[in-house]
Structures are given as structure tokens and as C-alpha cells.
C-alpha distance (Angstrom), angle and dihedral (degrees) to the residues before:
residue distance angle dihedral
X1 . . .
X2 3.74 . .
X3 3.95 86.2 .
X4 3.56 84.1 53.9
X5 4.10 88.7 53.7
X6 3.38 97.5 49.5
X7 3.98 107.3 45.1
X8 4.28 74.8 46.6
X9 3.74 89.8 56.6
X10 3.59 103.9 24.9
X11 3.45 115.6 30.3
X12 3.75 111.5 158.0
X13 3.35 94.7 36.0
X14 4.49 79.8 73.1
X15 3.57 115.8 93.5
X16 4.04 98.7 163.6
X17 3.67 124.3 3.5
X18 3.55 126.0 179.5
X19 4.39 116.3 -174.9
X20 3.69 108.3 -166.6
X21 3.67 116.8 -167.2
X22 3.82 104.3 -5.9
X23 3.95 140.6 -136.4
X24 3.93 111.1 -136.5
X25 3.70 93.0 -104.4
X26 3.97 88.8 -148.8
X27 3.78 114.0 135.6
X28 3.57 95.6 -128.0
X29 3.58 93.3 46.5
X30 3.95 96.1 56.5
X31 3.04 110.1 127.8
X32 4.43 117.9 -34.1
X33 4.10 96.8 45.0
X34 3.72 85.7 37.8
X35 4.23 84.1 60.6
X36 3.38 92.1 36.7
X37 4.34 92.6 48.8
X38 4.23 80.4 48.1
X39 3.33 93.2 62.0
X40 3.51 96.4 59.2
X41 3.50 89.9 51.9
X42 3.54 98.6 48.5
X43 3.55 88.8 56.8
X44 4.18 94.3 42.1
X45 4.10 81.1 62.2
X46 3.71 97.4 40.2
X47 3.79 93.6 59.4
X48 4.13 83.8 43.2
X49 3.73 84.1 59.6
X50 3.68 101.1 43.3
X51 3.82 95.8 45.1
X52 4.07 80.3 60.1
X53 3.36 93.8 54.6
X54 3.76 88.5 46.8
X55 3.66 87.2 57.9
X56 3.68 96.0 47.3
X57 3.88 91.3 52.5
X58 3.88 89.7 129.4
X59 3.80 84.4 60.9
X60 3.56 100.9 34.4
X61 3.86 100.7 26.9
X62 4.64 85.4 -158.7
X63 4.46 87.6 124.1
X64 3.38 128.6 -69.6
X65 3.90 99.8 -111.1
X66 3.80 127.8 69.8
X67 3.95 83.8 -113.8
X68 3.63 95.8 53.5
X69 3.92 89.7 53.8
X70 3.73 94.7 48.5
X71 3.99 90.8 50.4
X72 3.90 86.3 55.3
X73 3.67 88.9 45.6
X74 3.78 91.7 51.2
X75 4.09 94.6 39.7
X76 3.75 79.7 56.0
X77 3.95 98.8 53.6
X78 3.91 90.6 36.1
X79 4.07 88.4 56.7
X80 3.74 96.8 38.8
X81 3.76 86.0 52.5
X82 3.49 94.4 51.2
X83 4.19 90.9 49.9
X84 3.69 123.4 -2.0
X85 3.76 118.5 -110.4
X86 3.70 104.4 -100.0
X87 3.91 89.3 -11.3
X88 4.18 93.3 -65.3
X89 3.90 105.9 56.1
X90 3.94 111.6 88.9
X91 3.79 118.7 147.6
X92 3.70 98.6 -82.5
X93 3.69 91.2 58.1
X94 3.73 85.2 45.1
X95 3.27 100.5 53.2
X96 3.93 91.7 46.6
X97 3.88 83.5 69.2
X98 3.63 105.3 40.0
X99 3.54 93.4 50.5
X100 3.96 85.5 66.5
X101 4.28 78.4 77.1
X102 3.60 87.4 68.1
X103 3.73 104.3 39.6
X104 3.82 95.4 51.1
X105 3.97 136.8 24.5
X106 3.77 90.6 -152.2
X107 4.30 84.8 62.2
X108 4.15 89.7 57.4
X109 4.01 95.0 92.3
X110 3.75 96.4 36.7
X111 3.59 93.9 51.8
X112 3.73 102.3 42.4
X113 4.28 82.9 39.5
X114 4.03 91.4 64.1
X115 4.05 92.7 32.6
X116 4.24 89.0 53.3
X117 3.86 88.9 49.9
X118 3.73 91.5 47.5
X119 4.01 87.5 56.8
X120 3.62 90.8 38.2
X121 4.40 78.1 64.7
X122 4.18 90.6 -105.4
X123 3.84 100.7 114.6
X124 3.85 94.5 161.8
X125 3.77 96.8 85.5
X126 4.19 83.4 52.5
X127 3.75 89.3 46.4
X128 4.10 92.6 51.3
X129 3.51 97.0 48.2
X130 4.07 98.6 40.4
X131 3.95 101.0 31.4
X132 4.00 102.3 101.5
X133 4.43 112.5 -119.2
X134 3.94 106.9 -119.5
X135 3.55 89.5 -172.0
X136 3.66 92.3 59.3
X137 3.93 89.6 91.2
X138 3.83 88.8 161.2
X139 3.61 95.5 41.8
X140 3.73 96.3 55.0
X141 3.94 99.9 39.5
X142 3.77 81.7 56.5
X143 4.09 82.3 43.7
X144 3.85 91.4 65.7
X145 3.78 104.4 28.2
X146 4.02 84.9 73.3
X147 3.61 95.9 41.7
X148 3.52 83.6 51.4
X149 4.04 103.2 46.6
X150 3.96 85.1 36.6
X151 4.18 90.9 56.2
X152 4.23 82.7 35.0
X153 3.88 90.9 56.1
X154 4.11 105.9 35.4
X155 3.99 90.3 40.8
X156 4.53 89.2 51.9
X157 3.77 87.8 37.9
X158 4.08 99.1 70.1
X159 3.44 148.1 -0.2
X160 3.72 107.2 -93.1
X161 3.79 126.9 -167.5
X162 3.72 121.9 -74.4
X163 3.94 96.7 -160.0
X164 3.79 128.1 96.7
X165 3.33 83.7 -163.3
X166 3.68 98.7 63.4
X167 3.60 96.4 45.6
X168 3.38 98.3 51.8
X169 4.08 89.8 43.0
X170 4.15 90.4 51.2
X171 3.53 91.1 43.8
X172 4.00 104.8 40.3
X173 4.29 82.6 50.5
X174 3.71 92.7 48.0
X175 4.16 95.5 43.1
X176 3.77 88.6 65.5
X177 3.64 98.6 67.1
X178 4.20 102.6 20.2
X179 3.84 103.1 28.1
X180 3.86 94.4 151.0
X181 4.33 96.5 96.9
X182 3.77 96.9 -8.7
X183 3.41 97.6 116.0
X184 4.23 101.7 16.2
X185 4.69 75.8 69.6
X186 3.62 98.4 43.4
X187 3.69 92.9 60.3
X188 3.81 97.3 35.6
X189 4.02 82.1 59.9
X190 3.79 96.8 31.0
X191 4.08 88.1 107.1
X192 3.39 95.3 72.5
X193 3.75 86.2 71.3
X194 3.30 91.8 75.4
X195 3.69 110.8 24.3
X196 3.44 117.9 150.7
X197 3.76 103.3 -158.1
X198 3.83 124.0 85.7
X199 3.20 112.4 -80.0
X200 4.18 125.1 -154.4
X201 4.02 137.4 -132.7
X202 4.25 107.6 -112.1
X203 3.59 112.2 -112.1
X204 3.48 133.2 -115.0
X205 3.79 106.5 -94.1
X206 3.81 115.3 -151.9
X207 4.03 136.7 82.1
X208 3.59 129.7 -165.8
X209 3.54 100.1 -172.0
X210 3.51 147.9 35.2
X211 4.05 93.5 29.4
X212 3.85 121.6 114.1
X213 3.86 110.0 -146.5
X214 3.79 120.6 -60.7
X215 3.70 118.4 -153.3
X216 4.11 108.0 -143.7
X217 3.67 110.8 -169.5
X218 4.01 120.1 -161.5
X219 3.67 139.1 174.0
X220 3.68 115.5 -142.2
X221 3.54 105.3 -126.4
X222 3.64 98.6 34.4
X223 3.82 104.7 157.2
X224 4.20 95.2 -155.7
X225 3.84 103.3 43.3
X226 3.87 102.1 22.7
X227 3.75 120.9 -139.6
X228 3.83 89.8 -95.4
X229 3.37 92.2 70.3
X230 3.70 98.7 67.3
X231 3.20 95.8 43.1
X232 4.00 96.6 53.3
X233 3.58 89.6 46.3
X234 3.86 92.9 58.6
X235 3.36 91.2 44.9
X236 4.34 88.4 57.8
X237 3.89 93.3 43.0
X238 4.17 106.8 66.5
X239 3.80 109.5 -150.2
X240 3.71 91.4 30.6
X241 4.13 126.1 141.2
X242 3.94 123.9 -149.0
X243 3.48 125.4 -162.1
X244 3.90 118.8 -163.9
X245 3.50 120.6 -152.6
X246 4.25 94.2 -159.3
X247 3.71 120.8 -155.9
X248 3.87 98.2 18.8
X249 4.15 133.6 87.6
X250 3.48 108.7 -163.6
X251 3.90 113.5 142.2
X252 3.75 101.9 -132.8
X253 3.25 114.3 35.5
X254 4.17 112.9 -177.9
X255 3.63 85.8 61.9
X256 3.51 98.2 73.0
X257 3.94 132.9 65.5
X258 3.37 113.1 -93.9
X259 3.72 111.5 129.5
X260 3.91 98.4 -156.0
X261 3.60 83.6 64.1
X262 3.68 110.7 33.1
X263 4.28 93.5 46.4
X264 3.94 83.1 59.5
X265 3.51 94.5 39.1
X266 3.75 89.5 52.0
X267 3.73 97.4 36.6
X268 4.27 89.2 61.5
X269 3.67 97.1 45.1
X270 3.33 87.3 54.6
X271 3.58 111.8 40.4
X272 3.81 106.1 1.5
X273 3.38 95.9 -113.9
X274 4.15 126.8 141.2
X275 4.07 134.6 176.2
X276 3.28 121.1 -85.4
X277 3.94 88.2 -104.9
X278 3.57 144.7 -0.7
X279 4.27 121.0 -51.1
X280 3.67 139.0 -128.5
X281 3.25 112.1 -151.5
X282 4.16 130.9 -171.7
X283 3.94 117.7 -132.5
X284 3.80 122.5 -78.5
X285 3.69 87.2 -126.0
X286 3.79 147.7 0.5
X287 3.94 108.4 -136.0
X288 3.74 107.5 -124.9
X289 3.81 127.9 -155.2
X290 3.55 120.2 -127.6
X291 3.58 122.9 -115.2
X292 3.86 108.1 -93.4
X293 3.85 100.2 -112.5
X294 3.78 80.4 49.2
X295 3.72 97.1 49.9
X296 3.78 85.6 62.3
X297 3.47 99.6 54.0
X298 3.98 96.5 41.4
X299 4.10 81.0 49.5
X300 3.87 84.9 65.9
X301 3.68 104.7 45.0
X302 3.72 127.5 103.2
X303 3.57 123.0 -60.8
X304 3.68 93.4 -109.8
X305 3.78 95.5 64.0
X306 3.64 89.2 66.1
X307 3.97 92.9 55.9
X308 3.65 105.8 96.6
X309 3.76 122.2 -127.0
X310 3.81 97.5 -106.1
X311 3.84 118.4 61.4
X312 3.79 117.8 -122.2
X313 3.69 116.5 -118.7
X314 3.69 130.7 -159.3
X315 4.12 112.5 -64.2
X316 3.62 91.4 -93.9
């Protein structure tokens, strides 16, 4: 979204731009439908994880139907509510690591690795990977710094609602159909209810002129900037190139290896130079289940093996 701001504002003073995984730059969407659209999304690519996990039963033995998983997933929250995983595991903390199953495709087998050894009556490979580090001073500064610019920025950016009332009307209607992070992102945004500051009117995204070509890169099931967003963000920036990566939600896309992005990525950053017309691209990578005897034995290795390879940022 910011990239969106500044090629609006600035245009010739862009000589690359790359926009991976993109906010719907809409004015009405910036920033409490754009939470609200998220959540939707988040759930569209929790069930996409959980009807894996249904089909990997034989490796993670957690039911063999989308509704089976999400019992288990609910028995989970219900008994960490009631007493904390190894004393420091309740469902908040919980749902801070299971939401890494959404965010990223490479996070699929870790998650569902420490959730089947849980229900297999292990829960210290759960309580490794979700119990927070105290002694990561660094770590956690760093931790609340972006939670704090992130609530800093979206809360200055727009005019947010001023009603309880609305909130918890948009968010009760909503939590019937996508309760996976409905309510976990209305409170993480609830402040800018009442912020005190000034806060601004979004701009109109979009230039015509005066903009060489930006590249905008987007997965399609991307559960924290929905498809939609790159798609209405090429639409506002004339000259633009989008490359889909289909059948895949990771948020942050040039990252990974997938070489019918990352040639093209590294073939404009170098030289300027885009295709003719928009890509397709396939996924980076198909999460695979492990074989069952392997599942066990992955189940009991050290918490850091079930920390995926990309770090999770906040939910925006």
C-alpha cells in the first residue's frame, strides 16, 4: 500500500518498483474493510490447510474431514484455555502459531507436525514452538516496535469507526462464517477507535503518467493482502505488470524459489525490462506430508525444526 502511495505521489522520482503481496489500495478499503476483507481470507486459507491435513490423516491421524480437524483445533483452544500448555500456552499464544499455516505454505507440515503430536498426548513439541522466549530481549523489543509502528501507521492513515457498536456488529456477523482471526484482528486494531491523534483521508492511488513499469507480484490465495488487491492496484498504475503465482498463499512472494518468478524479478531490477503482458505463474512449492513413521519422529525433534523458514510478521 505505501508503494502504492508513493508511485501515486511521486511518480518520476520511481526507477524500479517491485509490490509484493498487495493491500487493495481502494479508499474505502484503507484500513477497517481492508481487516475485515483479511479475515475472510485468512479463513479461505485456513480451511485450505485443514482440508490437507484431512487428507494426510494417515500421517497426521487429526480426522479425515475438514470438520474433524477444526473440532481438534477447537478441543485444543477450549483445553489450553482452561490450563495453559506447560503453564504459558493459552489460545492467544496458540493461535499466534497456527496462524503461521495460513500466512505461509512452507508452515503447513510444521504446524500440523506439532498439532498431531499434541493429539497423539505429546504437547511438548506444541509448547516449544508456541511458548514465547523471555530471554530473547532483542527479539521481543523488535516484537513490539512493529506492532507499534504498524498500529501508529494504519490508525493515522484513515478515519476508522468510533462506535462499539459497529465493531462488535461487523465482527459478531462476520465470526459466524470466518471465525479463524476474526476476532484475534479486531482487537489488535481496536485502538484506532479511540485514537487521539489526527488522523488523514487515504489517497487516491493510481498514475497515468510519469511512472516506468512496476512489477506487482501476488499469490492467489494470500490470506493477508487478498488476491484483489493486486489486481486493483495494477489496474490504478498504467504501464504496470502482474505476475500471479496460482494455487499458492504465501505472503511474500519474491522471497521464495520459484524460478518463473524470481528470473523476472531479477531480469527488471536489473535492466528494467517486463513481458509483454501479465504472467501466470505455478506455486513455488507443493507442501508434502511426511510419511507416517516419519511424522512421528519429526513430531519429536527440537522446537526449531518446527519454525518455518520465513519469519512471521505482524497480521498486516
Amino acid at each position: 500500500y505505501l508503494g502504492g502511495v508513493y508511485a501515486t505521489l511521486f511518480p518520476t522520482h520511481v526507477r524500479r518498483m517491485i509490490v509484493d503481496s498487495v493491500v487493495n489500495p481502494e479508499q474505502d478499503n484503507i484500513w477497517y474493510q481492508a481487516n475485515l476483507e483479511q479475515d475472510v481470507a485468512f479463513q479461505m486459507r485456513w480451511n485450505d490447510w485443514e482440508d490437507w491435513v484431512a487428507k494426510n490423516d494417515a500421517s497426521f491421524h487429526l480426522g479425515t474431514t475438514r470438520a474433524a480437524v477444526e473440532a481438534k483445533w477447537l478441543e485444543l483452544r477450549g483445553k489450553a484455555k482452561a490450563n495453559p500448555l506447560g503453564g504459558v500456552a493459552g489460545p492467544n499464544e496458540l493461535l499466534g502459531f497456527f496462524q503461521k499455516a495460513p500466512y505461509y505454505d512452507s508452515s503447513w507440515v510444521p504446524v500440523a507436525t506439532a498439532f498431531s503430536a499434541w493429539a497423539a498426548g505429546d504437547e511438548k513439541p506444541l509448547i516449544d514452538a508456541v511458548a514465547p522466549d523471555m530471554s530473547d530481549i532483542a527479539g521481543n523489543i523488535a516484537s513490539e516496535n512493529g506492532n507499534a509502528v504498524y498500529t501508529a501507521v494504519e490508525c493515522a492513515d484513515a478515519k476508522w469507526p468510533t462506535s462499539w457498536a459497529k465493531w462488535d456488529r461487523d465482527n459478531t456477523e462476520l465470526n459466524k462464517k470466518y471465525p479463524f482471526l476474526t476476532w484475534s484482528n479486531a482487537w489488535m486494531n481496536l485502538p484506532c477507535a479511540t485514537w487521539k491523534s489526527k488522523q488523514s483521508n487515504p489517497i487516491e492511488v493510481g498514475a497515468k503518467r510519469g511512472l516506468p513499469p512496476v512489477l506487482i507480484v501476488q499469490s492467489e490465495r494470500d490470506a493477508a493482502t487478498p488476491y484483489k488487491g493486486g489486481v486493483e492496484l495494477h489496474r490504478r498504475l498504467a504501464g504496470s505488470r502482474l505476475i500471479t503465482e496460482q494455487n499458492a498463499g504465501s505472503h511474500g512472494v519474491t522471497s521464495l524459489v520459484n524460478p518463473c518468478i524470481n528470473t523476472r524479478v531479477d531480469a527488471y531490477l536489473l535492466t528494467g525490462k517486463v513481458d509483454a503482458k501479465d504472467v501466470k505463474c505455478g506455486p513455488h512449492a507443493t507442501p508434502v506430508a511426511p510419511a507416517p513413521a516419519a511424522a512421528k519422529q519429526l513430531a519429536q525433534s527440537p522446537a526449531g525444526a518446527l519454525v518455518a523458514a520465513e519469519e512471521l510478521p505482524a497480521v498486516r
